[in-house]
C-alpha positions in Angstrom: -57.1 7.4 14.5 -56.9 10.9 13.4 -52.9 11.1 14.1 -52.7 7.9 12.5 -54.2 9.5 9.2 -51.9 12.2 9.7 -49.5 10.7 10.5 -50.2 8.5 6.6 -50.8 11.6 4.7 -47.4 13.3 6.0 -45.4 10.0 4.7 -47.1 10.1 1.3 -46.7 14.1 0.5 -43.1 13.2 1.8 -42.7 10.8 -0.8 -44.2 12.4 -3.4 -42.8 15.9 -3.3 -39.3 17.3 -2.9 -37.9 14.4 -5.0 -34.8 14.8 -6.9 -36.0 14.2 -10.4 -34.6 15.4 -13.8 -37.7 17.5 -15.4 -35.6 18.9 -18.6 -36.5 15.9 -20.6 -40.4 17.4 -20.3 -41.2 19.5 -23.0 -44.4 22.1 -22.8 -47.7 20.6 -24.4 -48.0 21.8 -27.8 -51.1 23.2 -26.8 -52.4 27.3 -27.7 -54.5 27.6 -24.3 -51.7 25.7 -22.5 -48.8 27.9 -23.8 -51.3 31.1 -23.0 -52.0 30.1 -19.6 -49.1 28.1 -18.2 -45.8 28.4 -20.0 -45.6 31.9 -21.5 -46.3 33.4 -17.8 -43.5 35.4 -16.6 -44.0 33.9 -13.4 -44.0 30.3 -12.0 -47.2 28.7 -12.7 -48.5 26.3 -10.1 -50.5 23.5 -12.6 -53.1 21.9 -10.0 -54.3 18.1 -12.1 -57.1 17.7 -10.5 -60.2 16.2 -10.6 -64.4 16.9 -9.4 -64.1 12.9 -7.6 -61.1 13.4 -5.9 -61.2 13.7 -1.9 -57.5 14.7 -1.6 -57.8 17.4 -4.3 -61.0 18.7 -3.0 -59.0 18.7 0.5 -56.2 20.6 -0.9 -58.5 23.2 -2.5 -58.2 25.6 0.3 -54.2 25.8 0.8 -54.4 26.7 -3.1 -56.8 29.3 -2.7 -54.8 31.2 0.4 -51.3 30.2 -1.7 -53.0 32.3 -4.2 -54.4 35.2 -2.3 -50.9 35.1 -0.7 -48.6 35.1 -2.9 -50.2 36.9 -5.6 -47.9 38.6 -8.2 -45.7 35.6 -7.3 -47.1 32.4 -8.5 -50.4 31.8 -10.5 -52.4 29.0 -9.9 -53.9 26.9 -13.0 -56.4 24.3 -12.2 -56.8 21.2 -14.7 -59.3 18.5 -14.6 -57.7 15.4 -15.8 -61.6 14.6 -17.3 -61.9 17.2 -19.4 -58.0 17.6 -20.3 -56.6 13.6 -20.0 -54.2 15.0 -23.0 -52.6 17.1 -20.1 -52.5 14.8 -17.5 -51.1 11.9 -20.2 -48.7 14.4 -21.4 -47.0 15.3 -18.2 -47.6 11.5 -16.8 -50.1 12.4 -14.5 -51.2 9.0 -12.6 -52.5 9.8 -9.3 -54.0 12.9 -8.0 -53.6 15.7 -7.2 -50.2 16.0 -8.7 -48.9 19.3 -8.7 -46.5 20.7 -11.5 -45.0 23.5 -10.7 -43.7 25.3 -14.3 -41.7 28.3 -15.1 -40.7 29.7 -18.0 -41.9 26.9 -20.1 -39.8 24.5 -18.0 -41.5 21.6 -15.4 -39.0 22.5 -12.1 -40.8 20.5 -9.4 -43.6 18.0 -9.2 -45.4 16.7 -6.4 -47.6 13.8 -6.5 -50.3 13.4 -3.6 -51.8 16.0 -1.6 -49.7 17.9 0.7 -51.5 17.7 4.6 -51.5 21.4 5.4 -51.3 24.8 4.1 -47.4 25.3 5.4 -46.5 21.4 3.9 -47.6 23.0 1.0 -45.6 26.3 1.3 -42.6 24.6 2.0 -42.6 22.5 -1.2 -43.5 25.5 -3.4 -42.1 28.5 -1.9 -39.0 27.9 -2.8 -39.6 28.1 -6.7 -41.9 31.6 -5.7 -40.1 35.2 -7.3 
């Protein structure tokens, strides 16, 4: 049962990251802690939407933390709770979570929507867009 589930959560982050999408028709939140935080960073900004309920967010939790203790000077990590900021989440369409955003200077470059299974799924959908 466990390769099944595997097996399941390898199709979905497949899906739901890596697609070719057109992002320059999202425009940065007018928003002062937003702009502070996320889009006036000189580096890319990982936006985790997340949310306290969440099994595949609390699940993904770790491969954030060693992304960040990684890669630090390279990427910043932002975590949003889509209870507490549903403007956010509404803004950048934000349906299902997690869904990671990955922004640089101002601009939306990637999105990935579901929870990537491991540590190096997750490196290989983000590492490209690291400095």
């Amino acid at each position: 049962m466990h390769r099944r589930h595997s097996l399941l959560l390898l199709l979905l982050f497949a899906a739901g990251c890596n697609s070719k999408s057109d992002f320059s028709t999202i425009a940065p939140p007018e928003d002062a802690w937003f702009a502070e935080e996320v889009t006036s960073q000189p580096m890319p900004v990982l936006v985790d939407f997340t949310a306290s309920w969440c099994g595949p967010c609390k699940m993904i939790k770790p491969f954030l933390e060693k992304m960040k203790e990684e890669h630090a000077g390279k990427v910043k990590v932002v975590e949003i709770d889509v209870d507490a900021r549903g403007d956010l989440a509404a803004h950048y369409k934000v349906s299902g979570y997690p869904t990671l955003v990955m922004i640089h200077g101002g601009n939306v470059v990637d999105i990935c929507r579901g929870a990537p299974p491991s540590y190096e799924a997750l490196m290989q959908w983000a590492g490209p867009h690291l400095k």
